[in-house]
C-alpha positions as CSV (number, residue, x, y, z in Angstrom):
1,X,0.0,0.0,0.0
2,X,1.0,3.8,-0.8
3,X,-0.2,6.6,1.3
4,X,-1.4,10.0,-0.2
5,X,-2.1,13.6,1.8
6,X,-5.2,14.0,2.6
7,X,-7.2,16.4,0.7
8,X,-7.7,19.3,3.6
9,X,-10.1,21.7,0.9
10,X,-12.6,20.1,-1.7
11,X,-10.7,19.2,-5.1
12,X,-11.7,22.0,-8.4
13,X,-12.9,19.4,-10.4
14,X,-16.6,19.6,-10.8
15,X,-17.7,16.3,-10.6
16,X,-21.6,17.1,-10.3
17,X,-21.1,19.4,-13.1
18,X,-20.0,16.5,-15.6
19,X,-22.2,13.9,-13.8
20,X,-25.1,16.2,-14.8
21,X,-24.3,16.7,-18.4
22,X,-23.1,13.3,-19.2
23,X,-26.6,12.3,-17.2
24,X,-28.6,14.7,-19.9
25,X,-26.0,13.2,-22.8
26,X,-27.1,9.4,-22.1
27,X,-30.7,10.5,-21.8
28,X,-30.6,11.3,-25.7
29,X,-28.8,8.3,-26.4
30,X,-25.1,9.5,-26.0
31,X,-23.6,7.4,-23.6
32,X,-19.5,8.9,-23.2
33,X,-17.4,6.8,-21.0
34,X,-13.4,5.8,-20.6
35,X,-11.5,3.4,-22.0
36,X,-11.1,1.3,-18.6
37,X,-11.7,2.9,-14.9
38,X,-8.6,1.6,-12.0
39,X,-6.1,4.8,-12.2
40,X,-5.1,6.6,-9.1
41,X,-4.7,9.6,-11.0
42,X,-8.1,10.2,-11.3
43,X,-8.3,10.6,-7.4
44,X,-9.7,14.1,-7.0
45,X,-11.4,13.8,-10.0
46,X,-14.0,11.1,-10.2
47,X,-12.6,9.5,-7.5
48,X,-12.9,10.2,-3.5
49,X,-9.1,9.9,-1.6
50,X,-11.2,9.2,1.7
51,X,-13.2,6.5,0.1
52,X,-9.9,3.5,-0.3
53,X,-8.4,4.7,3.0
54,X,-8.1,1.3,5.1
55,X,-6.5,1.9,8.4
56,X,-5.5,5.3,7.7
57,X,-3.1,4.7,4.6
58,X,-4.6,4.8,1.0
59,X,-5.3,1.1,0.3
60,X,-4.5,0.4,-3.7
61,X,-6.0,-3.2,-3.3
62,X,-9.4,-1.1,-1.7
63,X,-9.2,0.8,-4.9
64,X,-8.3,-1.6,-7.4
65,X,-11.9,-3.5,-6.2
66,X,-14.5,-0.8,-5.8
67,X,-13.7,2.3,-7.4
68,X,-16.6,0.8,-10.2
69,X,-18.8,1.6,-8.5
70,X,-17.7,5.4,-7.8
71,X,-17.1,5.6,-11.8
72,X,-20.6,4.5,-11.9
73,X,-21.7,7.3,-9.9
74,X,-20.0,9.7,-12.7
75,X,-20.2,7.8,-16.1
76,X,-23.1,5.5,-17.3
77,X,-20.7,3.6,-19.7
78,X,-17.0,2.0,-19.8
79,X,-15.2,0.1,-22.4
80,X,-13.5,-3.0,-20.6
81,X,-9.9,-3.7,-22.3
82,X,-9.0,-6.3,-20.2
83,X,-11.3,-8.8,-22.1
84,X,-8.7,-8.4,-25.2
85,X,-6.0,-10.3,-23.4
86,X,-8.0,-13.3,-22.2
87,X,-11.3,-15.3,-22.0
88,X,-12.7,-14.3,-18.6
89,X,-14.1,-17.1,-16.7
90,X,-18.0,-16.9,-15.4
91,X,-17.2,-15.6,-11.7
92,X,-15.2,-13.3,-13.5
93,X,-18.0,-11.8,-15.7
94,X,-20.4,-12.4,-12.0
95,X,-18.0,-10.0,-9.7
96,X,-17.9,-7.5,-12.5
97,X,-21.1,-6.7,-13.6
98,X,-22.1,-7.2,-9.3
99,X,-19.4,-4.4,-8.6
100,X,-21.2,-1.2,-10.1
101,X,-24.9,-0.5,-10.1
102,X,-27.6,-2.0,-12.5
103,X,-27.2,1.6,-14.6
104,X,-23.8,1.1,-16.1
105,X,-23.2,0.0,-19.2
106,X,-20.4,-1.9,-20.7
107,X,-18.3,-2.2,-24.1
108,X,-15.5,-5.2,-23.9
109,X,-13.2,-5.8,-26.4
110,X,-13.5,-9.2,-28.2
111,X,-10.1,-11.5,-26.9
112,X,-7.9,-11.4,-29.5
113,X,-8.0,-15.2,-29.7
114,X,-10.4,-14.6,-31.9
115,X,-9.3,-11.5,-34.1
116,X,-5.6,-11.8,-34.3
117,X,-4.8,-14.0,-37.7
118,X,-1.1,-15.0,-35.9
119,X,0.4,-14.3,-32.5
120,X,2.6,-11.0,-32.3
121,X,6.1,-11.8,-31.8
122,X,6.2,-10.5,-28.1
123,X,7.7,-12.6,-25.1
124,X,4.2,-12.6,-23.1
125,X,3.0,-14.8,-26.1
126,X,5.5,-17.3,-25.2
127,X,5.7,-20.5,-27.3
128,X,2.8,-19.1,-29.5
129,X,4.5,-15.9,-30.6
130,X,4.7,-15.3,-34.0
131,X,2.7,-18.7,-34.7
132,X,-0.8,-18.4,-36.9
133,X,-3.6,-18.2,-34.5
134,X,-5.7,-21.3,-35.0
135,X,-8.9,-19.4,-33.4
136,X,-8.9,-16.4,-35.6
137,X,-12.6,-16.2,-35.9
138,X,-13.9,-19.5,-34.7
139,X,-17.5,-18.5,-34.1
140,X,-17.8,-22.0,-32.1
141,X,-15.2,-20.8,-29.5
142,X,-16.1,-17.0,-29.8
143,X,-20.0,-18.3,-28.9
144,X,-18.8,-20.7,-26.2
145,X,-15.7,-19.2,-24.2
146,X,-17.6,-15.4,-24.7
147,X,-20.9,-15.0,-25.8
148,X,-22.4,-17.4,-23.7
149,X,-21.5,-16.2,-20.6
150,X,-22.4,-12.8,-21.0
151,X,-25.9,-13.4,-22.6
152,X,-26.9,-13.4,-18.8
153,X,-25.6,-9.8,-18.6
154,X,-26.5,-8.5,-22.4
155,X,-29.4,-6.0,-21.1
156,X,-26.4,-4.2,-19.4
157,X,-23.6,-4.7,-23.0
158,X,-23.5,-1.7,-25.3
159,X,-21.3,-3.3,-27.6
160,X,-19.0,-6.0,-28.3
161,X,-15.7,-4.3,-30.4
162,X,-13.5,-6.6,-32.6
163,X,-10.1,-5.2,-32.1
164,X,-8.2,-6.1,-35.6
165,X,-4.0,-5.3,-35.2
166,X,-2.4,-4.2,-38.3
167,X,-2.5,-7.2,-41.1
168,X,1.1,-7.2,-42.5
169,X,0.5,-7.0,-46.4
170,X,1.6,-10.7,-47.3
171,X,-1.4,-11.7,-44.7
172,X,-3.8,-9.5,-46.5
173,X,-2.3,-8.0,-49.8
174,X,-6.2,-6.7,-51.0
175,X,-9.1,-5.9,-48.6
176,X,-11.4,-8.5,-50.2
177,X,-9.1,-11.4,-48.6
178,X,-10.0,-9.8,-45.2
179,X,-13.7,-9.5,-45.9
180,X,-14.1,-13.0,-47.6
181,X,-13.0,-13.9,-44.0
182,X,-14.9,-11.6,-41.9
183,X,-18.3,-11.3,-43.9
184,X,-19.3,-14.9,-42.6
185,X,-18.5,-14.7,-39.6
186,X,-20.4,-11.8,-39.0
187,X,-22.7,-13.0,-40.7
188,X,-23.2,-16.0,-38.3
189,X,-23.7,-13.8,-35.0
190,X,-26.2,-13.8,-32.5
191,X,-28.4,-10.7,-33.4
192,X,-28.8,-10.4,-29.5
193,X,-25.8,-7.8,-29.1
194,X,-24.3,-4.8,-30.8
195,X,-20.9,-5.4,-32.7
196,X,-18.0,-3.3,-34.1
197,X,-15.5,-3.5,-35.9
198,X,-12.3,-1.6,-35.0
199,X,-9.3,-2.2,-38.0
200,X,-5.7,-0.6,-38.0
201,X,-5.4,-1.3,-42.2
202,X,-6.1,2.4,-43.2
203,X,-6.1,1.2,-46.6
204,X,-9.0,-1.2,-45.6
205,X,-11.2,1.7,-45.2
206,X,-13.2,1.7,-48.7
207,X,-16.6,0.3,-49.9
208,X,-16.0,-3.4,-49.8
209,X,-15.0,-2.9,-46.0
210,X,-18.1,-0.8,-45.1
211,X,-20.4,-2.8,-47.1
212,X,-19.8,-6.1,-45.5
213,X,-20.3,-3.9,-42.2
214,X,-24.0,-2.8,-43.3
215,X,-24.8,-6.1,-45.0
216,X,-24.4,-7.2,-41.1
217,X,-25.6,-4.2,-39.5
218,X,-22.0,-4.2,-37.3
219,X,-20.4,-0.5,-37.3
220,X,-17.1,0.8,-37.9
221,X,-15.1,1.7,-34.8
222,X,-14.2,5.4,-35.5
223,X,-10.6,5.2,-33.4
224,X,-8.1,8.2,-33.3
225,X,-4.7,5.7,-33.9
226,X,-1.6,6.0,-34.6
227,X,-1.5,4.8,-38.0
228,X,-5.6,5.5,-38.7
229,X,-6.5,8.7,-40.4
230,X,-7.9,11.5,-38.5
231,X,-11.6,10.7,-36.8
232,X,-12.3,13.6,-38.6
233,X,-11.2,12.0,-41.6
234,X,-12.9,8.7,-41.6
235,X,-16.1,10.7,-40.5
236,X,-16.0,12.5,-43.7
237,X,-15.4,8.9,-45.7
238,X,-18.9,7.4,-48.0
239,X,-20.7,5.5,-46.4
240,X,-18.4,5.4,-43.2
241,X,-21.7,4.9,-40.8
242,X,-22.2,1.5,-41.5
243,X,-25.3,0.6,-38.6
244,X,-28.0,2.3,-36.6
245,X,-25.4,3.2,-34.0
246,X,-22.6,4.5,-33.5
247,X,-18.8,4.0,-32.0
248,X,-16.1,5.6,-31.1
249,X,-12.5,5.3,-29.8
250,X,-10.3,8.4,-29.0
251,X,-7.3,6.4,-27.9
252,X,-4.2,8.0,-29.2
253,X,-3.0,11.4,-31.3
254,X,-1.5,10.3,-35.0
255,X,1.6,9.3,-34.8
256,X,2.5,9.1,-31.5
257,X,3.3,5.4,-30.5
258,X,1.5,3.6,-27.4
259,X,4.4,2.9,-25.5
260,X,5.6,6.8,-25.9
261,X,1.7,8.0,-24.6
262,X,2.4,5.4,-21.5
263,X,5.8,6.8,-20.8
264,X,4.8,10.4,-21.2
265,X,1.1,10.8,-19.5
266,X,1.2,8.3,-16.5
267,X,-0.2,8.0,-13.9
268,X,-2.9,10.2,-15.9
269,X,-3.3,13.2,-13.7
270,X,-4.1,15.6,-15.9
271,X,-4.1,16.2,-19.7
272,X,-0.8,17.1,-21.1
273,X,-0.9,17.7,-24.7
274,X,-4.7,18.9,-25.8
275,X,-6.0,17.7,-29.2
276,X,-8.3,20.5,-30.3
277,X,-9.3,18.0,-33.7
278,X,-10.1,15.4,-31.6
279,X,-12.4,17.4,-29.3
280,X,-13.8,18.9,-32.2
281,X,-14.4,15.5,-34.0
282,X,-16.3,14.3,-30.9
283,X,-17.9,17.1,-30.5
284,X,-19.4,16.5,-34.2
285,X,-20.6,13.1,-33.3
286,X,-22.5,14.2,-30.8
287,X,-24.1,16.3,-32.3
288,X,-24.9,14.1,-34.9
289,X,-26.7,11.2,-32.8
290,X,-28.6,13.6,-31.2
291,X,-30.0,14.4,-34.5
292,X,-30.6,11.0,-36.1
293,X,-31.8,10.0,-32.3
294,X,-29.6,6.9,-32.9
295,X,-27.2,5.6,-30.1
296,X,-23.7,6.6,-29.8
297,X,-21.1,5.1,-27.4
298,X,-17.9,7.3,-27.4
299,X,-15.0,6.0,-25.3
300,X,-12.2,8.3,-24.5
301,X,-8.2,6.6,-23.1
302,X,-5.9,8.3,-21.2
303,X,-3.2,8.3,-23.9
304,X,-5.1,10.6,-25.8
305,X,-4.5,13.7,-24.3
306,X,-3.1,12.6,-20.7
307,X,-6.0,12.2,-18.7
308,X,-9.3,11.3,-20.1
309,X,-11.6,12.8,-17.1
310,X,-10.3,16.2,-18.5
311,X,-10.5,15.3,-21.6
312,X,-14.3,14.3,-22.1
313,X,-15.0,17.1,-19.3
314,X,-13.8,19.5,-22.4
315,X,-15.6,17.6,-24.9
316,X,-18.9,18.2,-23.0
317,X,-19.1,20.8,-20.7
């Protein structure tokens, strides 16, 4: 356990102020959340020192299991990341959707069991790394090891993303090998859940991509990536809205590797480097599901910008 001062004056973040706004934003079908929830740096923010304090020292462990249900209290959606690295067992999926109240929803990211076509050469991979991924959309193990044990739960499930890597081009050299893959698998879903599709090809992004989308009424993740056009951009692309609903990942400015947005923004106290395009891009979606009256679900990451409590705070109030 760490220990932190205690807060002797109330913190300047106005947490009723965003609580309010995002409550009037979700009430019109525009449901703005973070791209996962345990970071200490948003104590004084969204989260209340005094409320992990075990014994009189700042208890992480406290934290770590409870600070859902604060986030709750703030945001009525979250995208869950974790779920890209594993399949999570049933008491797993039990304890999580038990932690917050029955009003937040959820987005998870599909494991990439699923959506990586081989096993990135990386050491946590072990004897699999850089082996082709047997799994790579098996709807029998995708409906078994994931569907079936959150159909208990889908009432509470916004959407289900399928996360694609970059495709090196002797995996994929045209776009129509990827969709002759994906289109029946997509094809074969459960209509009982939302679905997107989130690709890091920008060269994917054209009509044989969005139309297998539509045919299967699955939308395009609109992500801000390193290697993905603008959000901006792709919004302004034909036929770019692909289903009756919207989604969208702000997770890092062009350009700027992952790795360098860890080692630059933690612990993700405040925002750092402001992305006016990005704001603005969000801004614009907004504004456009409140229009069409259509759901949106807009996820914001800490990598961004530095801290994505700021960040959305911009964005909407």
């Amino acid at each position: 356990m760490g220990t932190l001062p205690l807060f002797t004056e109330p913190p300047s973040f106005d947490t009723d102020r965003l609580r309010r706004r995002l409550s009037e934003l979700a009430q019109h079908g525009v449901f703005i959340g973070t791209s996962s929830w345990k970071y200490e740096g948003w104590l004084g923010q969204v989260y209340t020192p005094d409320r992990y304090y075990s014994r009189g020292r700042f208890s992480q462990k406290l934290f770590q299991e409870t600070c859902l249900a604060e986030y709750a209290e703030t945001f009525q959606v979250v995208c869950g990341d974790f779920s890209f690295y594993q399949f999570p067992e049933e008491a797993f999926w039990r304890k999580l959707f038990g932690a917050a109240g029955p009003n937040l929803k959820f987005a998870f990211k599909v494991p990439e069991e699923i959506t990586a076509k081989a096993f990135p050469k990386h050491p946590r991979y072990g004897a699999q790394a850089g082996l082709d991924n047997p799994s790579f959309l098996d709807a029998a193990i995708f409906q078994a090891n994931f569907l079936d044990l959150l159909r208990p739960y889908r009432d509470r499930i916004a959407v289900l993303i399928f996360e694609f890597g970059t495709f090196p081009k002797y995996t994929y050299p045209h776009v129509a090998e990827f969709i002759a893959d994906l289109d029946p698998f997509l094809a074969g879903l459960p209509d009982d859940f939302r679905y997107a599709v989130e690709i890091r090809n920008p060269e994917f992004l054209g009509p044989e991509y969005f139309a297998c989308l539509r045919r299967n009424r699955v939308a395009h993740v609109l992500n801000a990536w390193t290697r993905m056009p603008e959000i901006q951009e792709q919004m302004l692309l034909p036929e770019v809205f692909t289903a009756d609903f919207t989604v969208t990942r702000a997770l890092l400015r062009r350009s700027r590797p992952y790795e360098q947005a860890v080692a630059q923004f933690s612990p993700y106290k405040k925002v750092q480097d402001p992305n006016p395009e990005a704001r603005r891009s969000i801004r614009e979606l907004i504004m456009r599901a409140e229009k069409r009256t259509q759901p949106a679900y807009i996820f914001v990451n800490n990598r961004l910008e530095g801290n994505a409590i700021e960040t959305i705070e911009s964005i909407v109030t």
